[in-house]
Every structure is written in C-alpha cells, then in structure tokens.
C-alpha positions in Angstrom: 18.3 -6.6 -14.4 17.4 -3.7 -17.1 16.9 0.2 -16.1 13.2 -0.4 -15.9 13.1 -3.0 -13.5 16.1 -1.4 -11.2 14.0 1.4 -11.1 10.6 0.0 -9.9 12.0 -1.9 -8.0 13.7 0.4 -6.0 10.8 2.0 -6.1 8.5 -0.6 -4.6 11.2 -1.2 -2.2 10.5 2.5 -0.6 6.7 2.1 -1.1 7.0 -1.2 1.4 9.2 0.6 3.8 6.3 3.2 4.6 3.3 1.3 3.7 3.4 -1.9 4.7 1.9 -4.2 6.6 -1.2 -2.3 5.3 -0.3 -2.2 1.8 2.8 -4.2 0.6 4.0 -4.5 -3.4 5.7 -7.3 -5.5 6.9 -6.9 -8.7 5.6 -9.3 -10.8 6.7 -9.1 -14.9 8.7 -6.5 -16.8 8.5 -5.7 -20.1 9.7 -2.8 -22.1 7.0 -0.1 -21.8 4.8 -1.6 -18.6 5.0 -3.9 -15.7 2.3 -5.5 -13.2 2.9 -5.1 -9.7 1.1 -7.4 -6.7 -0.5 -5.6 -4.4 -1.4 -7.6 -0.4 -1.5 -6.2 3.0 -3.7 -6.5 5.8 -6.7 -3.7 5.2 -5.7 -3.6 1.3 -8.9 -5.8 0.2 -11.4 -4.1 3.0 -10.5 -0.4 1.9 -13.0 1.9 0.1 -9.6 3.9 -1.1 -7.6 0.8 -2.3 -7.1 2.8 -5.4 -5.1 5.2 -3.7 -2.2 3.0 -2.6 -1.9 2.3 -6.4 -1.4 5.7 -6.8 0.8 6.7 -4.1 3.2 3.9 -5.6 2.7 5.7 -9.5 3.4 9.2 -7.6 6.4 7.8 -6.1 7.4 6.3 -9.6 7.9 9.6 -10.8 10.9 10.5 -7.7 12.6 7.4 -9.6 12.0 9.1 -13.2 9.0 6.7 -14.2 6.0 8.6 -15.8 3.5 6.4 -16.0 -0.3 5.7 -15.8 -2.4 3.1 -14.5 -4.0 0.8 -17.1 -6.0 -1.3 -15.3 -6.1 -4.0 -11.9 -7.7 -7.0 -11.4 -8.6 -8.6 -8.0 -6.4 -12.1 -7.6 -5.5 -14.2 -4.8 -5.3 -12.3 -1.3 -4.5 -8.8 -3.4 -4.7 -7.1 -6.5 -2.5 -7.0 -9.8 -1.7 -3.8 -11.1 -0.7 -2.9 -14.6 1.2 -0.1 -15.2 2.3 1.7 -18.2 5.3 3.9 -18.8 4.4 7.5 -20.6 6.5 9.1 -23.0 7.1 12.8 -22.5 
C-alpha cells in the first residue's frame, strides 16, 4: 500500500465512523495524483445535499495532508462514484 492510499484510506475510515449508516465510503482505485471513492448509505441517494458528504470527506482529507478537489461524480449502482484529485501547493 503507497502513501496515497494509507492516507485516504485512513481517511475514509474516520469519515465512516461518524457518518455512516447515512453516508458510508469505499475506496475504489488509486493512482498517483487521484482516486475514486464509492459513496452508499441509507438517505445518501434521497438527499438534496448529497454533495455535501463529498465534501465533508475532501475537508477531512486535508487533517490527513491531502489537498485536493473534486473532479467530478457519477451516479452508479446504490451510490455514487467520486473522483478526486490531489492539488499541488
């Protein structure tokens, strides 16, 4: 496991232990400057704010020294993938 994907990951692993059930992500694919993440949870789909619990997890990014920025998401299955690109200061 590289730097990158020890660090979202423990990143996503805080952002299930206060958002989930409602919100709950997966790391899907690493790759040098971005990865996708999975996003499911019970009210995830029905919310008019879904784009916030994108954000709350790119906020808490930056407590594991990740800058990045959202790039885009796409509706899939029960959730939503999440691409997410790392910024270079």
């Amino acid at each position: 496991m590289g730097f990158l994907e020890e660090r979202v990951s423990a990143a996503i692993q805080e952002y299930n232990r206060y958002h989930a059930p409602e919100a709950v992500a997966e790391l899907v694919q690493v790759s040098e400057s971005r990865f996708c993440v999975f996003f499911s949870g019970g009210s995830l789909c029905r919310s008019c704010g879904v784009y916030d619990y994108f954000d709350d997890l790119r906020v808490l990014l930056e407590d594991f020294g990740l800058r990045t920025r959202i790039e885009g998401f796409e509706e899939g299955g029960d959730g939503i993938f999440v691409v997410f690109v790392i910024e270079k200061e």
